[in-house]
DSSP file (Angstrom, degrees, kcal/mol; ACC not computed):
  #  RESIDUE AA STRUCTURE BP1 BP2  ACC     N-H-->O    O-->H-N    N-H-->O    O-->H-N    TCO  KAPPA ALPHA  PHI   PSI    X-CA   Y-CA   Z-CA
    1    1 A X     >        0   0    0      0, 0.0     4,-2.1     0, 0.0     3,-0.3   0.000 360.0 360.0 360.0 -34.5  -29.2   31.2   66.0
    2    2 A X  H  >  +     0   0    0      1,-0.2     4,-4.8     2,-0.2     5,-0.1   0.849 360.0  64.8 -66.2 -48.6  -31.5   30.9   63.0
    3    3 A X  H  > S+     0   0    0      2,-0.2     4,-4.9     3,-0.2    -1,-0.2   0.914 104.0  52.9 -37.0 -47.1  -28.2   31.5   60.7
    4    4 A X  H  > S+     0   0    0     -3,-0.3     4,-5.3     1,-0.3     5,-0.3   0.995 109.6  47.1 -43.3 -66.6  -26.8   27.7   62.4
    5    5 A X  H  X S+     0   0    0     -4,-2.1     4,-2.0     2,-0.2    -1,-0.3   0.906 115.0  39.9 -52.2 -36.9  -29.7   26.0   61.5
    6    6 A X  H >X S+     0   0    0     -4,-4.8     3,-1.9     1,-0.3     4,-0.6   0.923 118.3  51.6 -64.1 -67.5  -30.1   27.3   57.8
    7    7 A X  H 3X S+     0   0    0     -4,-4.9     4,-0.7     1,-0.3     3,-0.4   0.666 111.9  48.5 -32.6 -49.0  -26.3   26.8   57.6
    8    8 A X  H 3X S+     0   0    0     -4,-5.3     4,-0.8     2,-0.2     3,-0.5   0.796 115.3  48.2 -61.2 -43.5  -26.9   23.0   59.1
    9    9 A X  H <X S+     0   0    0     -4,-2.0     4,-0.6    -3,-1.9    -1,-0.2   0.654 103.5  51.2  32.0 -85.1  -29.3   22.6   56.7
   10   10 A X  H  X S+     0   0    0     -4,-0.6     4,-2.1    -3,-0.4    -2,-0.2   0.502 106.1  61.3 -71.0 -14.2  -27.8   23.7   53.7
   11   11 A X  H  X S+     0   0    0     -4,-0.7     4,-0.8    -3,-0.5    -2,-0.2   0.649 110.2  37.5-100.7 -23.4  -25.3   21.5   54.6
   12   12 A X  H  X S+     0   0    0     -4,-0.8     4,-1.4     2,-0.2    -2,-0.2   0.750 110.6  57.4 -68.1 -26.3  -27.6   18.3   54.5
   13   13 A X  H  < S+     0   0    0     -4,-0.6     4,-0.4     1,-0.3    -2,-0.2   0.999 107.4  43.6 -92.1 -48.1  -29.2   19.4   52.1
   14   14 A X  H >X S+     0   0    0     -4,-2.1     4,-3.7     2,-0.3     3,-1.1   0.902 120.7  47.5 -66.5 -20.0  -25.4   19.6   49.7
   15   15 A X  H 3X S+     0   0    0     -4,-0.8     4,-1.8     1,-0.3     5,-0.2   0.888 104.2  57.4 -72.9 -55.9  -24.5   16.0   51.2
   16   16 A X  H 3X S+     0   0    0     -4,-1.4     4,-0.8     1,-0.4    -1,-0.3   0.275 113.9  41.7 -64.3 -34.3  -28.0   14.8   50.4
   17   17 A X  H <> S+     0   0    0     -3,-1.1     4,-1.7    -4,-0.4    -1,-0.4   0.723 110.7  53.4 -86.2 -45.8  -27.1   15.8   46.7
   18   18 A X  H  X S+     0   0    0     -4,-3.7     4,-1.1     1,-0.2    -2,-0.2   0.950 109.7  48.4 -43.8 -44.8  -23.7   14.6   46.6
   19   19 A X  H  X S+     0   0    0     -4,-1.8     4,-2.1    -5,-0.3     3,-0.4   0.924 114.7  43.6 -53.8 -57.8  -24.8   11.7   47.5
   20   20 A X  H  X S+     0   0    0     -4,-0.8     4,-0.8    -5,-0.2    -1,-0.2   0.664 112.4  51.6 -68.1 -11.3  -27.6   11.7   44.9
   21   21 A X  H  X S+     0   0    0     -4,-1.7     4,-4.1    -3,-0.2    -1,-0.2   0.601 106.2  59.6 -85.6 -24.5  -25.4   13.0   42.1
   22   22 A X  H  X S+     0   0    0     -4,-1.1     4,-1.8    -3,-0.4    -2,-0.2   0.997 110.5  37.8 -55.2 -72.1  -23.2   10.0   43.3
   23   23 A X  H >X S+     0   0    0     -4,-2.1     4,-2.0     2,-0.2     3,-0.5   0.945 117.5  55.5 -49.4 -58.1  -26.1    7.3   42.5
   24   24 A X  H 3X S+     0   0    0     -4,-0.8     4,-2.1    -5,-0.4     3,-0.4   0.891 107.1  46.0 -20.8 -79.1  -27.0    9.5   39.3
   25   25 A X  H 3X S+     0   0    0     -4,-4.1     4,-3.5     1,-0.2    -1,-0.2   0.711 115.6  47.9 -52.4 -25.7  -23.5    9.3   37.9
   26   26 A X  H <X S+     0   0    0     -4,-1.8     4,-1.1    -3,-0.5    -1,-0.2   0.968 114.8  45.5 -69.5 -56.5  -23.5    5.4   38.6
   27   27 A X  H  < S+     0   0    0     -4,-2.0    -2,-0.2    -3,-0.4    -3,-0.2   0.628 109.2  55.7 -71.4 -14.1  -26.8    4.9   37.1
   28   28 A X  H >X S+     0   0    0     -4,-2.1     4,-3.3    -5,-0.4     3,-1.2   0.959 109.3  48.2 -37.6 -77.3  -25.8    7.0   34.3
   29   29 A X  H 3X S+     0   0    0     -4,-3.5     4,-2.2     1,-0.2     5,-0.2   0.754 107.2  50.9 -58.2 -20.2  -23.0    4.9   33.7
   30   30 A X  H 3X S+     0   0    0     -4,-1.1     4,-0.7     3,-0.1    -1,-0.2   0.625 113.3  50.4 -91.3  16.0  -24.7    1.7   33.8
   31   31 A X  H <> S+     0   0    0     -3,-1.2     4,-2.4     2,-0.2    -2,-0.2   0.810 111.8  46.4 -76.1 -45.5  -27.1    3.1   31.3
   32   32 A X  H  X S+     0   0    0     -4,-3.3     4,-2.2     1,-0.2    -2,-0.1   0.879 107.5  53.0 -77.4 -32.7  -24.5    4.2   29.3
   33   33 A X  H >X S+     0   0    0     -4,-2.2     4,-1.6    -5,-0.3     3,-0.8   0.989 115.4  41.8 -66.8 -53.9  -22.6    1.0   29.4
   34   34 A X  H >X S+     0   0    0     -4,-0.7     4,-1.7     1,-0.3     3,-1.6   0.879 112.0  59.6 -51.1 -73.2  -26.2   -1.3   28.2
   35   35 A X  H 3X S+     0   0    0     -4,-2.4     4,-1.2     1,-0.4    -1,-0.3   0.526 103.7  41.5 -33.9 -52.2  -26.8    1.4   25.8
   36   36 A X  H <X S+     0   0    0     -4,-2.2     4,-0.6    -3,-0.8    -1,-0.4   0.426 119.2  52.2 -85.4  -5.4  -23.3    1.1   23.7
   37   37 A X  H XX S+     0   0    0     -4,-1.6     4,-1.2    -3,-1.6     3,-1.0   0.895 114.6  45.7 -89.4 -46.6  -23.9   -3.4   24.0
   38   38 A X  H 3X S+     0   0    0     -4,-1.7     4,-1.7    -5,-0.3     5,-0.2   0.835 113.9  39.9 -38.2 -55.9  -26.9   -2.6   22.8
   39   39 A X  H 3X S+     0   0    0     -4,-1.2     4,-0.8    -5,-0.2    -1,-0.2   0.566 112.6  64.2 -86.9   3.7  -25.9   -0.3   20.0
   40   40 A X  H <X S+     0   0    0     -3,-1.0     4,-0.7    -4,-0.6    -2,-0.2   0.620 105.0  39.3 -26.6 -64.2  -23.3   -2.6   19.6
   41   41 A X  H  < S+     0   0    0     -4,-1.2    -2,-0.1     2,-0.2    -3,-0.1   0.848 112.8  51.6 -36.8 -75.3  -25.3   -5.4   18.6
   42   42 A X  H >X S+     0   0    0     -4,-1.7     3,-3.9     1,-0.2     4,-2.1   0.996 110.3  49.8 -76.4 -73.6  -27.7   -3.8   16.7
   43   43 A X  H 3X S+     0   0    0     -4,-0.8     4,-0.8     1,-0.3    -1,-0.2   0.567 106.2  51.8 -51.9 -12.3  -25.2   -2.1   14.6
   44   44 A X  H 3< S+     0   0    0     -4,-0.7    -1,-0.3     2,-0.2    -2,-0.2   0.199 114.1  48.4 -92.5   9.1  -23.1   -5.3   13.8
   45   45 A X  H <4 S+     0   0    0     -3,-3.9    -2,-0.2     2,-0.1    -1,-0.1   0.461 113.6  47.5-114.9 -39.3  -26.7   -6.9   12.7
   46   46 A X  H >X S+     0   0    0     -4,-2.1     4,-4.0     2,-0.2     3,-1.5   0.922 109.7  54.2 -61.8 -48.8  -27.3   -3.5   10.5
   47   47 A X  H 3X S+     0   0    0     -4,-0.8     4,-0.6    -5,-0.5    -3,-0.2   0.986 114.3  36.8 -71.9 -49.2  -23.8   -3.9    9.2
   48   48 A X  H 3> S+     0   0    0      2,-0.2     4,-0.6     1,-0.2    -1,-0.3   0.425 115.1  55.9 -75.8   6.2  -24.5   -7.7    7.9
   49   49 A X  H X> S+     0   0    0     -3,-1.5     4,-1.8    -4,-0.1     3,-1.1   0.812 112.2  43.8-106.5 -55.4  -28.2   -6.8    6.8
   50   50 A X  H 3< S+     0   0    0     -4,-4.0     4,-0.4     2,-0.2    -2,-0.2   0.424 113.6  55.2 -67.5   8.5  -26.5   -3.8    4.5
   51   51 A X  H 3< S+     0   0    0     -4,-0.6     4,-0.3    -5,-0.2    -1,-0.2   0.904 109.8  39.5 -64.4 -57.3  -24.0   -6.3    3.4
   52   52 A X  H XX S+     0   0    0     -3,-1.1     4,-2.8    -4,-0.6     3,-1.0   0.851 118.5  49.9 -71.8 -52.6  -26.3   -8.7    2.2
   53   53 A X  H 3X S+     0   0    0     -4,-1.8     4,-1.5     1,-0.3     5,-0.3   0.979 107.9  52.1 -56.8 -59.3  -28.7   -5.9    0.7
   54   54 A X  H 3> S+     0   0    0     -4,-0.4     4,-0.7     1,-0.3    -1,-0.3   0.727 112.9  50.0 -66.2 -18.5  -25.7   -4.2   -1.1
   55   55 A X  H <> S+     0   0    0     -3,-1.0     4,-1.5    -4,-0.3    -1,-0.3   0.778 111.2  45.6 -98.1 -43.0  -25.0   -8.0   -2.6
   56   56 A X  H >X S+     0   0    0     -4,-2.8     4,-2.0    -3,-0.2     3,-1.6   0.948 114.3  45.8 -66.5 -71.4  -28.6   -8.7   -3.9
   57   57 A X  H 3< S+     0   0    0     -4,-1.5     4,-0.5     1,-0.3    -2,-0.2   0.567 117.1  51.6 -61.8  -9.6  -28.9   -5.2   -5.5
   58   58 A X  H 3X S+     0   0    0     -4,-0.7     4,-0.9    -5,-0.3    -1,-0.3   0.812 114.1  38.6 -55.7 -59.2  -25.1   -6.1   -7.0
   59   59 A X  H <X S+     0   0    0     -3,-1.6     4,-1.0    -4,-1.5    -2,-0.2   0.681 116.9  52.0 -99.8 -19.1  -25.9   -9.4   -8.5
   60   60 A X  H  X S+     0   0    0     -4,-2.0     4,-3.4     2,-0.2     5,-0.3   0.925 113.8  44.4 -79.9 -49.3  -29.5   -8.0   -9.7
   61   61 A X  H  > S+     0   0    0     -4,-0.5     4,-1.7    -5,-0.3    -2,-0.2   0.798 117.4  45.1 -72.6 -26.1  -27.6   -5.0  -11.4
   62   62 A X  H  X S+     0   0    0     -4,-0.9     4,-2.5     2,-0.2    -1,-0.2   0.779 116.3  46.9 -83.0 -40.4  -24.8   -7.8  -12.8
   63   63 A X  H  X S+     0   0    0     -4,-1.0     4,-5.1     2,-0.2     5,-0.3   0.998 114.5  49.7 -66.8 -56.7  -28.0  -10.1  -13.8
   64   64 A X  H  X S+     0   0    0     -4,-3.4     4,-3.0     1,-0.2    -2,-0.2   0.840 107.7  53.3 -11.2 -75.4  -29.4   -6.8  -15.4
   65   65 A X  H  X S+     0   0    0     -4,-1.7     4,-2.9    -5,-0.3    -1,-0.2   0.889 114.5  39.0 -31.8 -72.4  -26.3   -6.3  -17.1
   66   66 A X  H  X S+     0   0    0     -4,-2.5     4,-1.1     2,-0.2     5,-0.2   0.924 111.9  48.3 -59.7 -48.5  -26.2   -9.6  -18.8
   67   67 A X  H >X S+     0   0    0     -4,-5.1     3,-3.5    -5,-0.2     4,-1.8   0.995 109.7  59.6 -67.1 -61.2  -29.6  -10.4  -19.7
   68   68 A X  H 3X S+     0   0    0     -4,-3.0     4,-3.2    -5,-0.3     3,-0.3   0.867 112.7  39.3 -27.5 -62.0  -29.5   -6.6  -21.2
   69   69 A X  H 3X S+     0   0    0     -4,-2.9     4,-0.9     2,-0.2    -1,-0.2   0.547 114.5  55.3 -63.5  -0.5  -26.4   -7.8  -23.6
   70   70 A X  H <X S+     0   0    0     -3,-3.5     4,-1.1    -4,-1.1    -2,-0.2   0.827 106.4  48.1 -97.4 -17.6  -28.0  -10.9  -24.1
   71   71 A X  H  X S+     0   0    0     -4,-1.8     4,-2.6    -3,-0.3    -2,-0.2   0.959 112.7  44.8 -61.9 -76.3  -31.0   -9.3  -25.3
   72   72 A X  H >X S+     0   0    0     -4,-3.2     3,-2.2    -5,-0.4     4,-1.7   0.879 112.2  55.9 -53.5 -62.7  -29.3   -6.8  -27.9
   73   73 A X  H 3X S+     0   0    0     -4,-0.9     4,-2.2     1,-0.3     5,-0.3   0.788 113.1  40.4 -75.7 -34.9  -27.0   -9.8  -29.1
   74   74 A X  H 3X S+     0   0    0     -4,-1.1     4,-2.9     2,-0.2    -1,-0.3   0.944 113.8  51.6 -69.6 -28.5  -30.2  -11.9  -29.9
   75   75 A X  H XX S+     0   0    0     -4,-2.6     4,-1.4    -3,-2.2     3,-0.6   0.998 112.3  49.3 -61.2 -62.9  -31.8   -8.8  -31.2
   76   76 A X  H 3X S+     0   0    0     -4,-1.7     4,-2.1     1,-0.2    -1,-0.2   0.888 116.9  42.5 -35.7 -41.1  -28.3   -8.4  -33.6
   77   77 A X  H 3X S+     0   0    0     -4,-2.2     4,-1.3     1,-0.3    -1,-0.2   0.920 110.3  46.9 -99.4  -0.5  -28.5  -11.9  -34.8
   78   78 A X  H <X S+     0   0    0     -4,-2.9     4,-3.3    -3,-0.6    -1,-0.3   0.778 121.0  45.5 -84.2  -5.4  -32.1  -12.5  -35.6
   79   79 A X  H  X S+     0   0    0     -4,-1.4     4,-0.8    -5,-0.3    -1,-0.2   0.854 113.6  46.8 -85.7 -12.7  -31.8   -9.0  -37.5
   80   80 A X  H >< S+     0   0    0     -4,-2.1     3,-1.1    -5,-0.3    -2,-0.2   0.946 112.1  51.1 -84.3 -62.2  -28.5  -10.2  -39.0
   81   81 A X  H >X S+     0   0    0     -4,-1.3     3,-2.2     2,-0.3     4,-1.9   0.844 115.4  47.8-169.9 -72.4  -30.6  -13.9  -39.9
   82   82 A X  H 3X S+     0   0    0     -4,-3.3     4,-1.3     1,-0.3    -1,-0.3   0.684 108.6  46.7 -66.9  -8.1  -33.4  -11.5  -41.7
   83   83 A X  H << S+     0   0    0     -3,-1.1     4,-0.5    -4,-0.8    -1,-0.3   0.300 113.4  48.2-103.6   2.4  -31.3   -9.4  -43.5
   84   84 A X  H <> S+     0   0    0     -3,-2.2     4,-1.6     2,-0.1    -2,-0.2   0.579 119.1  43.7-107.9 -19.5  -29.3  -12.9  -44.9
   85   85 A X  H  X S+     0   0    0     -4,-1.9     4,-1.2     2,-0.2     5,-0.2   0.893 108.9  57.0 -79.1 -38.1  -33.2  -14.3  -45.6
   86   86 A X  H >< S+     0   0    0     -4,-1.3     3,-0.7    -5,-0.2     4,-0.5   0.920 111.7  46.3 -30.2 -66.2  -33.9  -10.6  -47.1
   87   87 A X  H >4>S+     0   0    0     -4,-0.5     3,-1.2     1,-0.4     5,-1.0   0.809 111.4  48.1-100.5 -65.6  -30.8  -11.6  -49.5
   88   88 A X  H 3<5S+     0   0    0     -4,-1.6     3,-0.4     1,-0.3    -1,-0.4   0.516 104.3  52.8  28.0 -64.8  -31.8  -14.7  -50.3
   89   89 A X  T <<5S+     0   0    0     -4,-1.2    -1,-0.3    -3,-0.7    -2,-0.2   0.512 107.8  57.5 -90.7 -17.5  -35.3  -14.3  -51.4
   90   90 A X  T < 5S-     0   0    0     -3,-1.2    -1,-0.3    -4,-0.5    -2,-0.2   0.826 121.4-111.4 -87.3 -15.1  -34.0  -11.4  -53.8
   91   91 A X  T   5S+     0   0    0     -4,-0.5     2,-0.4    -3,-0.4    -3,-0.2   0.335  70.2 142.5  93.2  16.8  -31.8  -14.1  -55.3
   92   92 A X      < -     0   0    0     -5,-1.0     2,-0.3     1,-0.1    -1,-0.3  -0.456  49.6-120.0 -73.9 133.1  -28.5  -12.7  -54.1
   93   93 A X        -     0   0    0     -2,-0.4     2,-0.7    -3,-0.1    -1,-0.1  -0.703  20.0-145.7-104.5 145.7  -25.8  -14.6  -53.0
   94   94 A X        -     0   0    0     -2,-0.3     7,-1.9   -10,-0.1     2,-0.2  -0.737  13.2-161.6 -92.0 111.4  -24.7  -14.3  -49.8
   95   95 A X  B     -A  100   0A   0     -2,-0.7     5,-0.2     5,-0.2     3,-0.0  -0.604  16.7-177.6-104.1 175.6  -21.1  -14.6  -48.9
   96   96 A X  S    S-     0   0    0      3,-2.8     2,-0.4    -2,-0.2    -1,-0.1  -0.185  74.8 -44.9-132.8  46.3  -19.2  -15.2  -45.7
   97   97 A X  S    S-     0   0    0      1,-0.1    -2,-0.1     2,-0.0     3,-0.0  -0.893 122.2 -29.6 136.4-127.7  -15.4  -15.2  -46.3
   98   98 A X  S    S+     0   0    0     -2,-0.4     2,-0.4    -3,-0.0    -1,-0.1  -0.242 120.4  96.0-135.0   9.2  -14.9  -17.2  -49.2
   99   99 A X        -     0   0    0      0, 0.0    -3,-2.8     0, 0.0     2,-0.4  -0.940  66.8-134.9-110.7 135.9  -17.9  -19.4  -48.8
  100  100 A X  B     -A   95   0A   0     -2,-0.4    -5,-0.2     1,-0.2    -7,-0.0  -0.943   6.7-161.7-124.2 161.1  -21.1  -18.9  -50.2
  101  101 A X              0   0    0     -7,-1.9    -1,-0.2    -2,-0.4    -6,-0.1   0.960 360.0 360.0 -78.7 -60.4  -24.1  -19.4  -48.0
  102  102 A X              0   0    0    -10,-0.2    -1,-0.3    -8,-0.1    -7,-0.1   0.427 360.0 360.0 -49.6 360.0  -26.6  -19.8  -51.0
């Protein structure tokens, strides 16, 4: 007699988890659904913040760029400017061509 009951039992006991595996799996899924809108979201906010980053550190490395060549080309002509004042002051004449400067 004892066998019934456990057997009756055990047999609440598995609906009593089906049933709770049921609600599990449901609240699983509406977890999992919030969870991908969520990461959803965030990541299409991630994607436009490393847009915008990758475009500042772009136009700083292009600014870079330039002011770096604008830099050597002033450096070239004021050395270019002393070395024509150099030439000058020795009494040399400078030409350019077929013009001369002095």
């Amino acid at each position: 007699m004892s066998g019934i009951f456990q057997s009756l039992s055990d047999l609440v006991t598995s609906l009593f988890e089906v049933i709770g595996s049921f609600f599990k799996t449901f609240f699983d899924l509406i977890y999992g659904v919030f969870a991908m809108i969520v990461n959803l979201f965030s990541g299409a906010i991630n994607l436009v913040l490393d847009f915008f980053k990758g475009l500042v550190e772009l136009t700083g490395g292009v600014v870079g760029f330039v002011f770096g060549n604008i830099l050597i080309i002033g450096v070239l002509a004021v050395a270019f400017f002393g070395f024509l004042q150099y030439q000058r002051n020795q009494g040399r004449t400078v030409k350019v061509g077929d013009k001369k400067l002095n």
